[in-house]
Backbone as CSV, one residue per row, in Angstrom:
resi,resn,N_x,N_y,N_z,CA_x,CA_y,CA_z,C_x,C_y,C_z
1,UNK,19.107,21.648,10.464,17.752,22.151,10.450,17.383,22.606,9.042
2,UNK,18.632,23.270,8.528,18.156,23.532,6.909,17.698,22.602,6.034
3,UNK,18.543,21.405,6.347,18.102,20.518,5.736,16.836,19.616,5.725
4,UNK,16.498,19.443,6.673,15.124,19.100,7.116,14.113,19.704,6.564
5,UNK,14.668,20.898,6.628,13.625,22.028,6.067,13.270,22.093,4.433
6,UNK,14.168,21.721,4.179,14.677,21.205,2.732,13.875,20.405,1.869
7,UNK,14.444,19.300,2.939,13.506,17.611,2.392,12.157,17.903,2.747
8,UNK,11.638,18.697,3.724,10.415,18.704,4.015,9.580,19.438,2.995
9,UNK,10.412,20.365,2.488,9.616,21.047,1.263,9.424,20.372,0.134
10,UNK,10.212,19.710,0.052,11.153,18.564,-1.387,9.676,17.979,-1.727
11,UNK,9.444,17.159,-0.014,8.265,15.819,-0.163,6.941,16.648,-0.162
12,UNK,7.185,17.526,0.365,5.416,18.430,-0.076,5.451,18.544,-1.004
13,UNK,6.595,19.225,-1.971,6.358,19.398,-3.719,5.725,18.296,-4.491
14,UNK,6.015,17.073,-4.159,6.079,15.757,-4.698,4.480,15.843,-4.945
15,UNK,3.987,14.982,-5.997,2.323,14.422,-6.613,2.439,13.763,-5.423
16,UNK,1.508,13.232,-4.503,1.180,12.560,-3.428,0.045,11.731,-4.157
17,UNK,-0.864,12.177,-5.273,-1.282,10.802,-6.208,-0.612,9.840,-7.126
18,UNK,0.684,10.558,-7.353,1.360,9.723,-8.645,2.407,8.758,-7.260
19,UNK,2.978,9.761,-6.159,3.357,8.953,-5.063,2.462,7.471,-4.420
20,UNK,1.328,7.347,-4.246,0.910,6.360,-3.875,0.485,5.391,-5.074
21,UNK,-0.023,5.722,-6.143,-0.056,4.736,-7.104,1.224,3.959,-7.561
22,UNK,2.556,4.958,-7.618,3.938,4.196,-7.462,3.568,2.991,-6.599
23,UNK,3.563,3.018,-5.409,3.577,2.203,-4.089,2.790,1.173,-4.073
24,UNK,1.340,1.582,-4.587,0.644,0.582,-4.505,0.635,-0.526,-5.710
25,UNK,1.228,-0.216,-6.804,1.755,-0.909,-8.123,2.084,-2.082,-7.520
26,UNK,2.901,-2.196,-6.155,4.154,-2.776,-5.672,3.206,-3.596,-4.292
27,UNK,2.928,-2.836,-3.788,2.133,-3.813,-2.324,0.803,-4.132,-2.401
28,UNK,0.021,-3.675,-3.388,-1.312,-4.463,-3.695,-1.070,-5.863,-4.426
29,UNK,-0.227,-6.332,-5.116,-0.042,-7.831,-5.547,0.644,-8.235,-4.255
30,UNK,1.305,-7.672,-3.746,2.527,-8.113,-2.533,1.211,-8.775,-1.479
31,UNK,0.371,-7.545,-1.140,-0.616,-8.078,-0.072,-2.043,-9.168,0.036
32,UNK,-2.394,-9.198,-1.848,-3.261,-9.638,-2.119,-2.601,-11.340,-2.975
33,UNK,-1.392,-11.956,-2.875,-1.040,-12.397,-3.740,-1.952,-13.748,-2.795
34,UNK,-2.269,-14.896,-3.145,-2.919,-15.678,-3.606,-4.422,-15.786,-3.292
35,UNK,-4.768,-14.288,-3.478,-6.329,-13.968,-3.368,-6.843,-13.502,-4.683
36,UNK,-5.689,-12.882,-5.657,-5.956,-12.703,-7.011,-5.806,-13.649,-8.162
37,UNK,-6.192,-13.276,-9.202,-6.675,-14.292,-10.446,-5.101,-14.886,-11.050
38,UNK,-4.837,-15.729,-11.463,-3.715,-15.644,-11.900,-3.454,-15.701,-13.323
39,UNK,-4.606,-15.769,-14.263,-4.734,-15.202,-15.270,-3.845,-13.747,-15.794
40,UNK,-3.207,-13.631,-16.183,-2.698,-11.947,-16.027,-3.552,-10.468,-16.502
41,UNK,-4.358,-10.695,-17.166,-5.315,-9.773,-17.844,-6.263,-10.109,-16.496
42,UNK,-6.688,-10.715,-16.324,-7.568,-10.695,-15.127,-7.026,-10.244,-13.844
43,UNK,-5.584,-10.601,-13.310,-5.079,-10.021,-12.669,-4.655,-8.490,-12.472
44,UNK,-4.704,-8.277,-13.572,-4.252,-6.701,-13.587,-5.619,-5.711,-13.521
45,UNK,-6.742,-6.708,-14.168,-7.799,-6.204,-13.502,-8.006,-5.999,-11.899
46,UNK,-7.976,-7.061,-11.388,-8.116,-7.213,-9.914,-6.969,-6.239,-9.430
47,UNK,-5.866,-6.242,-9.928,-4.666,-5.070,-9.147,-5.491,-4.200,-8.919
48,UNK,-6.041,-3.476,-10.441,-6.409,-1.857,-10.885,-7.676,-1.746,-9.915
49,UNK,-8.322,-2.870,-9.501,-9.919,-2.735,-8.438,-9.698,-2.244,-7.685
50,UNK,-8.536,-2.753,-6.723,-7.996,-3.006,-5.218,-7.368,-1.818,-5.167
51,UNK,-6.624,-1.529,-6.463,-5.443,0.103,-6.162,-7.089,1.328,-6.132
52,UNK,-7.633,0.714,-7.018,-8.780,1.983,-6.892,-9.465,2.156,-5.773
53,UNK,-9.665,0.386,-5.360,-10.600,1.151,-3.635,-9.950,1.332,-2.558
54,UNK,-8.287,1.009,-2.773,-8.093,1.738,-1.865,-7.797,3.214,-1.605
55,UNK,-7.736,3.550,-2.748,-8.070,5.286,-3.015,-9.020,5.516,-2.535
56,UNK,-10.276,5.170,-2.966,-11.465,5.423,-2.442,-11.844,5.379,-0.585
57,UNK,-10.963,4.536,-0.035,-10.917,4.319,0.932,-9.729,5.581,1.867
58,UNK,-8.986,5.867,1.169,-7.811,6.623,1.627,-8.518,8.392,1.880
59,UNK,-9.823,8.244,0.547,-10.280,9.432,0.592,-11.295,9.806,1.564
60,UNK,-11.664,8.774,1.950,-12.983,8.715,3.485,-12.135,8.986,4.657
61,UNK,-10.819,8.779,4.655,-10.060,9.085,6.021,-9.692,10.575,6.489
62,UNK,-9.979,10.631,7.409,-9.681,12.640,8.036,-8.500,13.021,7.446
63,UNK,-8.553,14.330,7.454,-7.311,15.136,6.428,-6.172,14.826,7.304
64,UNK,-5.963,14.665,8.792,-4.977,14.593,9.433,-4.057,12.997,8.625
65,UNK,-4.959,11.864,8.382,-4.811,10.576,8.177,-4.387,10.691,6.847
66,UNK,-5.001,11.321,5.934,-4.698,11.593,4.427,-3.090,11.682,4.897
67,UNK,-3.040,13.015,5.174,-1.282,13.391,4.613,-0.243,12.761,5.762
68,UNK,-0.695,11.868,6.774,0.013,11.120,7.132,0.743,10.105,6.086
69,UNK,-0.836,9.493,5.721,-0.284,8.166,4.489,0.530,8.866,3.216
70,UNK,-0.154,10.406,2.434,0.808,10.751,1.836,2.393,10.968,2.542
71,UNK,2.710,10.683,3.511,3.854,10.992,3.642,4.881,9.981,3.632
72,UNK,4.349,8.906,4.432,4.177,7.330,4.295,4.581,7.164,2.531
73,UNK,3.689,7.290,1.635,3.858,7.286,0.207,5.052,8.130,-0.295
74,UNK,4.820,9.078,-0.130,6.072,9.737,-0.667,7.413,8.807,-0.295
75,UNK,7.672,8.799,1.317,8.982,8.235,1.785,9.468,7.135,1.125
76,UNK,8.364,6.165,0.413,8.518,4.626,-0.025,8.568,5.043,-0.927
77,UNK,7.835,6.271,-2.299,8.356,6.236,-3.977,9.724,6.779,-4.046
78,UNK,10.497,7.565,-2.794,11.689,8.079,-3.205,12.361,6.804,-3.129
79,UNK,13.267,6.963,-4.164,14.659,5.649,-4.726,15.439,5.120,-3.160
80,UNK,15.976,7.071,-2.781,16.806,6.820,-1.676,16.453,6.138,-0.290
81,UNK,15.379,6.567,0.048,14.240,6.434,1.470,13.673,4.850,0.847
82,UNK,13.350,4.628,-0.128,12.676,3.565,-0.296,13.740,2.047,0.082
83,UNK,15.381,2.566,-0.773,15.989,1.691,-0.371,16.170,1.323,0.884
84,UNK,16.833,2.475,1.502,16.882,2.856,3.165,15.850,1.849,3.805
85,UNK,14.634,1.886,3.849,13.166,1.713,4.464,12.842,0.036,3.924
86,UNK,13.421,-0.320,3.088,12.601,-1.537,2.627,13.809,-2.838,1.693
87,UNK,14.782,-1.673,1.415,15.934,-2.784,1.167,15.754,-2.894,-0.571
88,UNK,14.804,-2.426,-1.115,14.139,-2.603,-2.560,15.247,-1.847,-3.247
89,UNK,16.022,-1.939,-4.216,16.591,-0.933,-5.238,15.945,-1.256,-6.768
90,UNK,14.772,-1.416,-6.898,13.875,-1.508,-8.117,12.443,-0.491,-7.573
91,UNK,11.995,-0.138,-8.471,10.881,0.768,-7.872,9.854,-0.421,-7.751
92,UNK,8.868,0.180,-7.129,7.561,-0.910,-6.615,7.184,-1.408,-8.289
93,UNK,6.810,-0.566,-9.145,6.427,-1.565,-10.228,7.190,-2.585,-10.692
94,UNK,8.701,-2.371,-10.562,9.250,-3.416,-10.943,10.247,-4.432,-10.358
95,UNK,9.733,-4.443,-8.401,10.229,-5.163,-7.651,9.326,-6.526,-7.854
96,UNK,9.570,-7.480,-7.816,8.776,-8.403,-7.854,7.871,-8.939,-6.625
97,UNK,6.858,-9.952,-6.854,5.665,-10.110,-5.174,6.717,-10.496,-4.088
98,UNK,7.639,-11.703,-4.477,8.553,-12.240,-3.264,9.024,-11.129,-2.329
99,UNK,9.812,-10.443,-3.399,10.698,-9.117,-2.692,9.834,-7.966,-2.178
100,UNK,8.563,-7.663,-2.587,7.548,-6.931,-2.076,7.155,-7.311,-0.376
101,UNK,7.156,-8.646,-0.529,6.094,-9.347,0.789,7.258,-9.465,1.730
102,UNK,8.264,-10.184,1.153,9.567,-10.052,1.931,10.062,-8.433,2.681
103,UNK,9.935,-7.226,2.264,10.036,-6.117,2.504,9.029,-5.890,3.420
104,UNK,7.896,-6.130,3.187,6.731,-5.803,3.576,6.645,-6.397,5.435
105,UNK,7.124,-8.099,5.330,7.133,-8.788,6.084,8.218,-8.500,7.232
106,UNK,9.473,-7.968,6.687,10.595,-7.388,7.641,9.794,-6.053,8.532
107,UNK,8.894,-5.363,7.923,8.633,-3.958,8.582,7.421,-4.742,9.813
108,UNK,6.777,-5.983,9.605,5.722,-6.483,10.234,6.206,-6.624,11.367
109,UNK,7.325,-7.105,11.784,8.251,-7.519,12.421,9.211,-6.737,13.047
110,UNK,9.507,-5.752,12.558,10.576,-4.711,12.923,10.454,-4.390,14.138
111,UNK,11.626,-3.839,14.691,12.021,-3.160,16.390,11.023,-2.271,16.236
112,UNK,11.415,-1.172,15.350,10.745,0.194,15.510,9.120,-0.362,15.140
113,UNK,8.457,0.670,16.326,6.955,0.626,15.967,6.796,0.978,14.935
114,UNK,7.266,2.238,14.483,6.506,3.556,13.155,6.649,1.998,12.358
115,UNK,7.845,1.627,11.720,8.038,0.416,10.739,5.998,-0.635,10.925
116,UNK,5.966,-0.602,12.080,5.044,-1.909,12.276,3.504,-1.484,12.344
117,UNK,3.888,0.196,12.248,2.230,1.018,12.216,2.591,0.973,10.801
118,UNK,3.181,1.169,9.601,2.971,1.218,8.759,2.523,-0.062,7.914
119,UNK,2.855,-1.154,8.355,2.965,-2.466,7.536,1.377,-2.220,7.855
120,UNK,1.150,-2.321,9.557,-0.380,-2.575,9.409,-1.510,-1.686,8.850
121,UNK,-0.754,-0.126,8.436,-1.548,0.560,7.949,-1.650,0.295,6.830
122,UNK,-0.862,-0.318,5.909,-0.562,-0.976,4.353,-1.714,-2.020,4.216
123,UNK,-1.462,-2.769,4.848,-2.280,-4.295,5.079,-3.539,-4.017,5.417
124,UNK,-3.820,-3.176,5.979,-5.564,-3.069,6.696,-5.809,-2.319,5.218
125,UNK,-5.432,-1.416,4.972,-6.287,-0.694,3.998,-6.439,-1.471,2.764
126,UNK,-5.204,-1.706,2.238,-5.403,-3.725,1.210,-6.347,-4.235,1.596
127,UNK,-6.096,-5.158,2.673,-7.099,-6.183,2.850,-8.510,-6.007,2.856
128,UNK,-9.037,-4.694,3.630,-10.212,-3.697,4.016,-10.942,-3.051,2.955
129,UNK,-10.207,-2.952,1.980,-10.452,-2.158,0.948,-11.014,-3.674,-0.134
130,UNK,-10.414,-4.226,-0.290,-10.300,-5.896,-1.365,-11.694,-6.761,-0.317
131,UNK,-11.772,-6.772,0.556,-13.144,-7.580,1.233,-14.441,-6.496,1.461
132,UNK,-14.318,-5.463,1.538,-15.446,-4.954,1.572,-16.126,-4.861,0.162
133,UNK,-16.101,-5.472,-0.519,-16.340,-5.807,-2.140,-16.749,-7.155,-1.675
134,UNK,-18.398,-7.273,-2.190,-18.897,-8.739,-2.078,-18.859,-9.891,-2.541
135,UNK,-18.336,-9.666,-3.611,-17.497,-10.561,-4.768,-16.494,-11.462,-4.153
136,UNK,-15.864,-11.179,-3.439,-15.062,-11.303,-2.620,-14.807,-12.503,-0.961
137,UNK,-16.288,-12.433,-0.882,-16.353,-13.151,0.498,-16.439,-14.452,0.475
138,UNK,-17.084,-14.853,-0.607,-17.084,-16.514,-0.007,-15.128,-17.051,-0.171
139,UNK,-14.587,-16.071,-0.776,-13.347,-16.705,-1.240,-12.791,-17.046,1.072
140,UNK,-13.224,-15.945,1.538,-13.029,-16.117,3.192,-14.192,-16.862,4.061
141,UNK,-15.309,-17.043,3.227,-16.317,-17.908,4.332,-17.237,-17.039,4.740
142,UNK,-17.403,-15.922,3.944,-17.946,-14.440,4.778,-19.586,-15.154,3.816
143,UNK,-20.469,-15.431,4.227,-22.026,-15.155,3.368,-22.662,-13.771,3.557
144,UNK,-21.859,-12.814,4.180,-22.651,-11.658,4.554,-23.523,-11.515,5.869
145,UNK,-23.819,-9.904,5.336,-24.371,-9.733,7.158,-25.657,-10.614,6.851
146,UNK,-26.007,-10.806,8.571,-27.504,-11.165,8.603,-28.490,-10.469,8.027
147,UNK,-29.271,-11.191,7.282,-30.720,-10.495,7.028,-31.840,-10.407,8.401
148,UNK,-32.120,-9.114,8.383,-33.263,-8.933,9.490,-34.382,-8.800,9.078
């Protein structure tokens, strides 16, 4: 119990902004990979869009939902939990897309639910966050809402 108590203080101490920008370094190319530019200066543009709206998006969600995902974040920037959780021993910036999507793709799949609420909580807010940007739609067929 001490210990719990421990780690639980540990991961509250932790930046929960510098925690998810770790993360998302790593699963925004992982989730978006052949929807972005492959230019690399252009790409890293498109990363830095997608990591930003999904901030923006993370920040519209109820406080209960916030420090869920911060917790979610934290568990994946620690070295130890991250290996544990995803098999990665490189941090997200410098795991590569294969090994990202591959990680990503084992949790899609996984026994445990929590594993398969998280992939889809990863993926919806990516994907959700990267298409609600209009720029974006014809690349899916989307022309937008109807005009009334």
């Amino acid at each position: 119990m001490l210990a719990a108590g421990g780690a639980a203080s540990w991961l509250a101490a932790r930046d929960p902004v510098a925690n998810r920008r770790e993360v998302l370094a790593g699963v925004v190319p992982a989730i978006l990979e052949g929807a972005l530019p492959s230019d690399g200066a252009q790409r890293a543009q498109a990363i830095g869009q997608a990591s930003a709206a999904v901030e923006t998006a993370i920040a519209a969600l109820s406080p209960a939902a916030q420090d869920e995902l911060a917790q979610l974040f934290a568990l994946m920037a620690i070295a130890p939990t991250r290996f544990a959780l995803t098999g990665l021993a490189a941090s997200w910036r410098d795991a590569g897309v294969a090994e990202v999507s591959a990680a990503l793709q084992s949790w899609r799949t996984h026994r445990l639910a929590l594993l398969q609420s998280a992939y889809h909580a990863l993926h919806d807010l990516v994907t959700g966050s990267w298409y609600a940007d209009p720029a974006h739609w014809p690349a899916i067929g989307y022309g937008g809402p109807p005009a009334l």
